[in-house]
C-alpha atoms as a printed R data frame, in Angstrom:
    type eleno elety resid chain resno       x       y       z
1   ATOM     1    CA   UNK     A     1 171.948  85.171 -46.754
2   ATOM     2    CA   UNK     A     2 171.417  86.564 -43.300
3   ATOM     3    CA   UNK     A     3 169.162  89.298 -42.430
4   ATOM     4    CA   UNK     A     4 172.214  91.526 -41.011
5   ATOM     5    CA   UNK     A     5 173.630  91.256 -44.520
6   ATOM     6    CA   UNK     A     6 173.745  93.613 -46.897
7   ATOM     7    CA   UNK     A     7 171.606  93.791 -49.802
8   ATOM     8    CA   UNK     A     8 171.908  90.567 -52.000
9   ATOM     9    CA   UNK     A     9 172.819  90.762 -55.249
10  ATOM    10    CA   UNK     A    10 171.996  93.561 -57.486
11  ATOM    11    CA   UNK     A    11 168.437  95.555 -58.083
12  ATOM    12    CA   UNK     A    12 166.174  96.815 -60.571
13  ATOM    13    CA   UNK     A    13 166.747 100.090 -61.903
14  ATOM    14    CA   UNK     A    14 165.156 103.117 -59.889
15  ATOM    15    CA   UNK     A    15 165.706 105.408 -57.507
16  ATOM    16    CA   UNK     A    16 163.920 103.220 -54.938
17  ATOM    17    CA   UNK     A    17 161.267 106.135 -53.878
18  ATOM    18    CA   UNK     A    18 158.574 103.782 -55.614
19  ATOM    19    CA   UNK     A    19 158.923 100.358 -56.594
20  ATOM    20    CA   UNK     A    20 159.964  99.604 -60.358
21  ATOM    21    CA   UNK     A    21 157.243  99.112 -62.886
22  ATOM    22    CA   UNK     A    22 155.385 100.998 -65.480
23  ATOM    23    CA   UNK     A    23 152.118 103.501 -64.345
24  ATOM    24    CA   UNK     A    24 149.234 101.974 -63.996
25  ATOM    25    CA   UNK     A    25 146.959 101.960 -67.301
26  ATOM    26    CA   UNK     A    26 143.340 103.694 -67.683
27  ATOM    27    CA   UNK     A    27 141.942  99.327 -67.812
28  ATOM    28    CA   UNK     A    28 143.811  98.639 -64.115
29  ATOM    29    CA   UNK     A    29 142.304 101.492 -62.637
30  ATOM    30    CA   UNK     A    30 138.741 100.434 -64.205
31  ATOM    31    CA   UNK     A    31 139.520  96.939 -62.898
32  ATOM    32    CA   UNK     A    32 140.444  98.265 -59.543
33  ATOM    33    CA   UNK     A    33 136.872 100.213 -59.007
34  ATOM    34    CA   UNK     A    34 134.961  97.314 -60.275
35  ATOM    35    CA   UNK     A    35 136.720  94.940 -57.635
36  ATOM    36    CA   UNK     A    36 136.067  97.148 -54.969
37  ATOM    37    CA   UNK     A    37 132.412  97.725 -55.389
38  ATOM    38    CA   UNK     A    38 131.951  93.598 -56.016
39  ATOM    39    CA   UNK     A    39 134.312  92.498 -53.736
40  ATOM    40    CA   UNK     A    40 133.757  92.580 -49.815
41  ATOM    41    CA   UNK     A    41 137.581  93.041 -48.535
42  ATOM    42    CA   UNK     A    42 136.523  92.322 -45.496
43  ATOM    43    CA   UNK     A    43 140.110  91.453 -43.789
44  ATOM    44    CA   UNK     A    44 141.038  95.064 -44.855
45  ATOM    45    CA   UNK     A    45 137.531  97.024 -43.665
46  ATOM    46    CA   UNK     A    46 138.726  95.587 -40.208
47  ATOM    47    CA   UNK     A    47 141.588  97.707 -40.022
48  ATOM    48    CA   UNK     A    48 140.495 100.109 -37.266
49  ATOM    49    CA   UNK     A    49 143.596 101.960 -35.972
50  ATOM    50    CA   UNK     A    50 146.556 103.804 -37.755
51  ATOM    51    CA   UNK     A    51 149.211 104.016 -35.511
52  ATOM    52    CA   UNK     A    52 152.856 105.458 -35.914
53  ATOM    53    CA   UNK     A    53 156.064 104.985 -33.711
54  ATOM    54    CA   UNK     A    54 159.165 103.293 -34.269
55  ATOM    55    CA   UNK     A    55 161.140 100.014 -34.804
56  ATOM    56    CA   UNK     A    56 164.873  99.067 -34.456
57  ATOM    57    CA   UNK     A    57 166.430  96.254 -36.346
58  ATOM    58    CA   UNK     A    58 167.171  93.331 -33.996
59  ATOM    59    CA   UNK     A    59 170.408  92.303 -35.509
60  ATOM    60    CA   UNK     A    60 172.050  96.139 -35.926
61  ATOM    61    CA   UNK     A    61 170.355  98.470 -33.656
62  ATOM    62    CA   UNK     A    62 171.941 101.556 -35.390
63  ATOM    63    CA   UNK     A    63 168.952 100.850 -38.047
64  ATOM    64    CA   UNK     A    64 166.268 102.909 -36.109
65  ATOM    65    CA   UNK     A    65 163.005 103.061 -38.891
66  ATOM    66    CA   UNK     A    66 159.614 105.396 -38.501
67  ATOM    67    CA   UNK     A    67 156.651 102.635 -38.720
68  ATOM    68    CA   UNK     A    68 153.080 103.042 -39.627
69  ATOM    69    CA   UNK     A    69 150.987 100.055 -38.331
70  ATOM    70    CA   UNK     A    70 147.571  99.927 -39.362
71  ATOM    71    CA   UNK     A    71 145.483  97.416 -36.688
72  ATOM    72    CA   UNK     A    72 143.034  95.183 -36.561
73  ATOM    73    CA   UNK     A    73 141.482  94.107 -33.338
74  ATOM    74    CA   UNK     A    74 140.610  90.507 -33.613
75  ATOM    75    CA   UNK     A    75 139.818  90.332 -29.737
76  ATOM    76    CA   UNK     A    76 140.567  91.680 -26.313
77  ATOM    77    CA   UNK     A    77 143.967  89.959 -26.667
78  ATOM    78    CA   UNK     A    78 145.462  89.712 -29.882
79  ATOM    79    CA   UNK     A    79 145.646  92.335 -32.748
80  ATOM    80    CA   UNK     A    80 147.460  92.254 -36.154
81  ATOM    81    CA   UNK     A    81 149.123  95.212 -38.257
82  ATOM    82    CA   UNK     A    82 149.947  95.433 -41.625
83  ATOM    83    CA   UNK     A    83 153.037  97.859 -41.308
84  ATOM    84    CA   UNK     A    84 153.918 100.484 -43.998
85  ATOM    85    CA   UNK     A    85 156.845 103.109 -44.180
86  ATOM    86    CA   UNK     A    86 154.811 106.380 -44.703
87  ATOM    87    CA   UNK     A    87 151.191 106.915 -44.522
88  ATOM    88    CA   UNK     A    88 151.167 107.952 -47.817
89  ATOM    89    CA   UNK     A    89 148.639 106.530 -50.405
90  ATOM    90    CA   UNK     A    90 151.967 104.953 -52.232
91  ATOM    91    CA   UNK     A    91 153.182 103.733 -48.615
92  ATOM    92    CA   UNK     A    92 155.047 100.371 -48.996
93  ATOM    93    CA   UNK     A    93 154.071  97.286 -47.099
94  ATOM    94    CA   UNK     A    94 157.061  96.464 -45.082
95  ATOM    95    CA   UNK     A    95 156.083  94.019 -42.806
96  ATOM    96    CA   UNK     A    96 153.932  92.987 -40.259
97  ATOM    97    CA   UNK     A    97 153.255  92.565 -36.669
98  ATOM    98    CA   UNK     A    98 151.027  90.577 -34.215
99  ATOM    99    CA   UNK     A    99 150.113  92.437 -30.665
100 ATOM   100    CA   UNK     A   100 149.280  89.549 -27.728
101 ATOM   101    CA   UNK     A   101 148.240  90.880 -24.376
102 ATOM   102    CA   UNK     A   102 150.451  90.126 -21.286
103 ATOM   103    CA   UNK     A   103 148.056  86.916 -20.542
104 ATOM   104    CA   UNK     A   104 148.717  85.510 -23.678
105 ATOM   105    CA   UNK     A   105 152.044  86.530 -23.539
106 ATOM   106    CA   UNK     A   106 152.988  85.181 -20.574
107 ATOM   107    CA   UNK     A   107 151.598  81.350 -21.475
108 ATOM   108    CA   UNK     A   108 154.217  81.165 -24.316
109 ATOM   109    CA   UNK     A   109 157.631  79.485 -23.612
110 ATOM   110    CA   UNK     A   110 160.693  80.822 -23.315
111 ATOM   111    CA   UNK     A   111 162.536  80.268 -26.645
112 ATOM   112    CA   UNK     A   112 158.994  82.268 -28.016
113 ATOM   113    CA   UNK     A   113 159.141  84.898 -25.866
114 ATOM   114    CA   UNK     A   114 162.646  85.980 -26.926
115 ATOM   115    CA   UNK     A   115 160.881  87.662 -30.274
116 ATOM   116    CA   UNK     A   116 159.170  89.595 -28.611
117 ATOM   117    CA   UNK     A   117 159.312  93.034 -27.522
118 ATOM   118    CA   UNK     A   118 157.339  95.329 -24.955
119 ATOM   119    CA   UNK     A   119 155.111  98.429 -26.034
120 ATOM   120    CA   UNK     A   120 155.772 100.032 -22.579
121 ATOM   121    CA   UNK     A   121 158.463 101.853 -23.083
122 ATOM   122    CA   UNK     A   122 156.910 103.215 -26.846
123 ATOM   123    CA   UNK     A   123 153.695 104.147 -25.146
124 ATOM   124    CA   UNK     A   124 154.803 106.205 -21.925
125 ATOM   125    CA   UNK     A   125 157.329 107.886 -23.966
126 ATOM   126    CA   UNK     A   126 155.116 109.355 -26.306
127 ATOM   127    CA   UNK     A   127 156.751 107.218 -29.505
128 ATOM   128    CA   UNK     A   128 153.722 105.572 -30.041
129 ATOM   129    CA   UNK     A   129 150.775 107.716 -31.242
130 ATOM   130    CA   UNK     A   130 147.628 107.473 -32.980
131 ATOM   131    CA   UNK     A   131 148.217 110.494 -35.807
132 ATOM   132    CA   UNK     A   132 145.528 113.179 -35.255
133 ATOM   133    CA   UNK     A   133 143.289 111.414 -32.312
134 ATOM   134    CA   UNK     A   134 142.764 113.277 -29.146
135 ATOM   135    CA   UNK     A   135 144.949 112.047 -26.831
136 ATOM   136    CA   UNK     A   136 141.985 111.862 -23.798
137 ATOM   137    CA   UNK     A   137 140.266 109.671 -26.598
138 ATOM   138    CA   UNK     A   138 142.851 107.339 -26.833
139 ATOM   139    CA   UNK     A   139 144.128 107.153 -23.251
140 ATOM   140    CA   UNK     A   140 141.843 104.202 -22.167
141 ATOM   141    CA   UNK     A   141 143.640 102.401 -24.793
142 ATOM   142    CA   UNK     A   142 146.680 103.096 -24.567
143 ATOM   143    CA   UNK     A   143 146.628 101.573 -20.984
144 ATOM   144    CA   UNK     A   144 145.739  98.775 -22.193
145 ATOM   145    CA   UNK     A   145 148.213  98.830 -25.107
146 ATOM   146    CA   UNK     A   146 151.108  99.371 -22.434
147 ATOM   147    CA   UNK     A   147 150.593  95.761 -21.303
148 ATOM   148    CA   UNK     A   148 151.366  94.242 -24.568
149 ATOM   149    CA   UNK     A   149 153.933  92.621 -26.198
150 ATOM   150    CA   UNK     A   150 154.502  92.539 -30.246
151 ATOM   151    CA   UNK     A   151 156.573  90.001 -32.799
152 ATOM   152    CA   UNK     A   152 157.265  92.543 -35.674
153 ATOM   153    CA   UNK     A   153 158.542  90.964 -39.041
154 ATOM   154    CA   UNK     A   154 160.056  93.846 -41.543
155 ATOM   155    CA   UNK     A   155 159.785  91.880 -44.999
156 ATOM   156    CA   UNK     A   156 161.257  95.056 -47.301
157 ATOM   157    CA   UNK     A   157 164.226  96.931 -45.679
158 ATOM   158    CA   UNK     A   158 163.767 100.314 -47.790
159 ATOM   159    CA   UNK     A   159 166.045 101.974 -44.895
160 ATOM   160    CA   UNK     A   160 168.792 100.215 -46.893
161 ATOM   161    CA   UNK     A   161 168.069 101.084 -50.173
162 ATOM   162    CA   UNK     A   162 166.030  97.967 -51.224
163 ATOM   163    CA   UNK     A   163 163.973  98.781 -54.243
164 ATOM   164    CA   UNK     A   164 161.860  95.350 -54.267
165 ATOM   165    CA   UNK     A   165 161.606  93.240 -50.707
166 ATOM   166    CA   UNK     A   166 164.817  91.428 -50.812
167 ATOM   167    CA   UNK     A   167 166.329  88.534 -48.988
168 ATOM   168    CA   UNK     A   168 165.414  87.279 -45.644
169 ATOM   169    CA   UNK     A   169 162.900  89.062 -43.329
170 ATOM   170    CA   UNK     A   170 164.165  91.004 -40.284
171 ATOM   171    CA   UNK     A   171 163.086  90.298 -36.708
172 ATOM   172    CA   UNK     A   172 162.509  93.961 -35.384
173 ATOM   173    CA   UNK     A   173 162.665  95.452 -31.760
174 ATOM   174    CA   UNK     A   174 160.952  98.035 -29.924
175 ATOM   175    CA   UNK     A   175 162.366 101.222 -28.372
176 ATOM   176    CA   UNK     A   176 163.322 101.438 -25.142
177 ATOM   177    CA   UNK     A   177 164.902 104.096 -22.659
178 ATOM   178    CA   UNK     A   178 168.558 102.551 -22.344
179 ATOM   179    CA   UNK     A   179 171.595 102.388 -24.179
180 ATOM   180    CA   UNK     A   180 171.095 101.349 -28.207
181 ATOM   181    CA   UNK     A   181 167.153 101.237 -27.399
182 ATOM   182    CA   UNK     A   182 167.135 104.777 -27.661
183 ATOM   183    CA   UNK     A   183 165.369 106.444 -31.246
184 ATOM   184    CA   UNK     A   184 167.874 109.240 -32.574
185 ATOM   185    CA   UNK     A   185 166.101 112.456 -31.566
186 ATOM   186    CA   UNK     A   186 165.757 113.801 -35.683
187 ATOM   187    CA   UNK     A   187 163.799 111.054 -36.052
188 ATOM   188    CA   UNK     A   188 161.539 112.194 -33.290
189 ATOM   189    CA   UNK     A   189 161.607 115.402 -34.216
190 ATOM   190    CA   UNK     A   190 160.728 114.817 -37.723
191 ATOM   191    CA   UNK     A   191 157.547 113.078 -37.026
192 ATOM   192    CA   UNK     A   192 156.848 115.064 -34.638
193 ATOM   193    CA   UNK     A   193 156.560 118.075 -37.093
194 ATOM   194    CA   UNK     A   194 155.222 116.005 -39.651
195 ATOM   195    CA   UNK     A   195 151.895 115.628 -36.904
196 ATOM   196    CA   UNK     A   196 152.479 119.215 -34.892
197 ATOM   197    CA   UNK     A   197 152.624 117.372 -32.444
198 ATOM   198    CA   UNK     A   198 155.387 117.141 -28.954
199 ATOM   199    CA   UNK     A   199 156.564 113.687 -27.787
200 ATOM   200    CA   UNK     A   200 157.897 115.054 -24.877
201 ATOM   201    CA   UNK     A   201 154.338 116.539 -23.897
202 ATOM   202    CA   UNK     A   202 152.817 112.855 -24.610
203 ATOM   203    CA   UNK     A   203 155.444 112.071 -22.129
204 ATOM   204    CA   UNK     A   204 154.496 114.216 -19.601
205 ATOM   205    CA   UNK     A   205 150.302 113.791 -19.954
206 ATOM   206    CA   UNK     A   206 151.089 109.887 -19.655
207 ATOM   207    CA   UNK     A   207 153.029 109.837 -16.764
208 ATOM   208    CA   UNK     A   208 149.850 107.869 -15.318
209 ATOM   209    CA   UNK     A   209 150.387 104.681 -17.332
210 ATOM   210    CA   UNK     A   210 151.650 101.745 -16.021
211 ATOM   211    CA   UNK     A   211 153.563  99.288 -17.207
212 ATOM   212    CA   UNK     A   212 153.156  96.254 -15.345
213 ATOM   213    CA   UNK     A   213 155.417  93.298 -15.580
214 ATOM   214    CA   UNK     A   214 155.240  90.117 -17.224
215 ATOM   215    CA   UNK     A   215 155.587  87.044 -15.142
216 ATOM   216    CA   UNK     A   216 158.438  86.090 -17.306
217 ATOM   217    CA   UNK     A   217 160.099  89.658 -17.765
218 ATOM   218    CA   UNK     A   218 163.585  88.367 -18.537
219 ATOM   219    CA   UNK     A   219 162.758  87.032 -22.025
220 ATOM   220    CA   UNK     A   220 160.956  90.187 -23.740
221 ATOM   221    CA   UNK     A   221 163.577  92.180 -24.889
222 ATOM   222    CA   UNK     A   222 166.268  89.725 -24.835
223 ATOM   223    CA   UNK     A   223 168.658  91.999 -26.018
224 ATOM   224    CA   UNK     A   224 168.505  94.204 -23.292
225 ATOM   225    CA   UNK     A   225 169.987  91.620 -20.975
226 ATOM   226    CA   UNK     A   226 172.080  89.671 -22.914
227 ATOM   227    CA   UNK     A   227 173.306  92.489 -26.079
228 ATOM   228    CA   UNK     A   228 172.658  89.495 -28.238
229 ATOM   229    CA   UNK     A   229 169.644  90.247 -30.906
230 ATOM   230    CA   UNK     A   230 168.764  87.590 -33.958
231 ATOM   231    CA   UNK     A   231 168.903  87.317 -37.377
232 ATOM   232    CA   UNK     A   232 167.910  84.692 -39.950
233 ATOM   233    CA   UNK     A   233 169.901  82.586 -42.548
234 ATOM   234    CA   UNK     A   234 167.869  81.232 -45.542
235 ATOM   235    CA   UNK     A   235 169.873  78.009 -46.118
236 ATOM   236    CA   UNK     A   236 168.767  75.279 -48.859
237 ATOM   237    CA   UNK     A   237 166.986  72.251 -47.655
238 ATOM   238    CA   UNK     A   238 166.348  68.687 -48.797
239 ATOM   239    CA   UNK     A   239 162.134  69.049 -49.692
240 ATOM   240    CA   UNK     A   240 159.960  67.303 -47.499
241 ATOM   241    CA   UNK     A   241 157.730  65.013 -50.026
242 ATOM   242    CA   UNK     A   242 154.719  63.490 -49.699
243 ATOM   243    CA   UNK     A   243 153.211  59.858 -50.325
244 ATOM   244    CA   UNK     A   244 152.156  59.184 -54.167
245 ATOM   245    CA   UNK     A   245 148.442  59.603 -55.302
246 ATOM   246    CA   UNK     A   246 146.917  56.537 -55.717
């Protein structure tokens, strides 16, 4: 079942605003308190950024989605989001994505590099912002962010309906200022209320940014030079086994 597919097979009953199941008892909540004052959750206390902007779907670029990609810096040079559809507290994991720098980007090979996708484009445009931080706070970073390059897996297409995560994962794309790249302007304007804030003012105060390019250019953003994106088949396989105990 390929990614570009439609929804396979049929769903659990809903109206796919939340996921299926029944609320969560007095004991879970209990249980849930208890964990967190015991438990260090370290991974999650790392997350140090909430940042929203937008992804297209790699395989139908008519699919344009609002993200919410909450970051963890593990160095200078690579970061990792956990990426949710709202940021509501019942926000649904959708997927995730990794963030290289243009060094790191630029020592993988070529087949690699077509996944990816450049944050140039989301940053000078104003797409990409960090919801209710000053934007002279977050300049210096956003510089830096403009030199990046992200592999963004969507795991749950809610877009389409889905009410659980269904079928294969989607390779996702970033916006960009040409053609299908470009995020329909209710979308913008939507999230721009939503934050009271003006993308085209970002646009304008970040007119300063650059966006240099990669050594390897042509293989970021494949589709833009070939109109070919990617999509994945889950096929069955003959299990790889392994040697008897002894």
């Amino acid at each position: 079942m390929a990614s570009s597919d439609k929804t396979p097979g049929a769903m659990p009953p809903g109206d796919g605003s939340v996921p299926p199941g029944k609320a969560m008892t007095v004991g879970q909540h209990i249980l849930d308190k208890g964990a967190q004052m015991l438990q260090s959750l370290k991974p999650i206390k790392k997350m140090s950024q909430h940042v929203c902007t937008f992804a297209v779907y790699s395989h139908d670029m008519s699919r344009q989605i609002e993200t919410h990609h909450y970051v963890t810096r593990l160095n200078q040079d690579f970061l990792q989001c956990a990426v949710y559809d709202s940021d509501d507290s019942i926000g649904r994991l959708i997927g995730v994505e990794y963030i290289v720098s243009d060094r790191i980007f630029d020592t993988l090979p070529p087949e690699e590099q077509k996944l990816w996708h450049s944050h140039g484009y989301e940053i000078t445009s104003g797409l990409w912002i960090n919801p209710r931080v000053p934007e002279m706070i977050q300049k210096s970073e956003l510089r830096d962010l403009a030199r990046t390059y992200g592999k963004f897996w969507c795991t749950w297409q809610v877009d389409r309906g889905d009410r659980v995560p269904l079928g294969a994962p989607a390779l996702m794309m970033s916006p960009q200022g040409v053609n299908m790249g470009m995020i329909k302007p209710e979308l913008i304007q939507k999230r721009d209320e939503k934050y009271s804030i003006s993308s085209d003012e970002l646009t304008r105060t970040r007119i300063d940014i650059g966006v240099p390019e990669s050594t390897n250019p042509k293989y970021a953003d494949y589709w833009m030079q070939t109109g070919k994106g990617f999509a994945i088949d889950v096929q069955r396989t003959d299990m790889k086994t392994r040697a008897p105990f002894p």
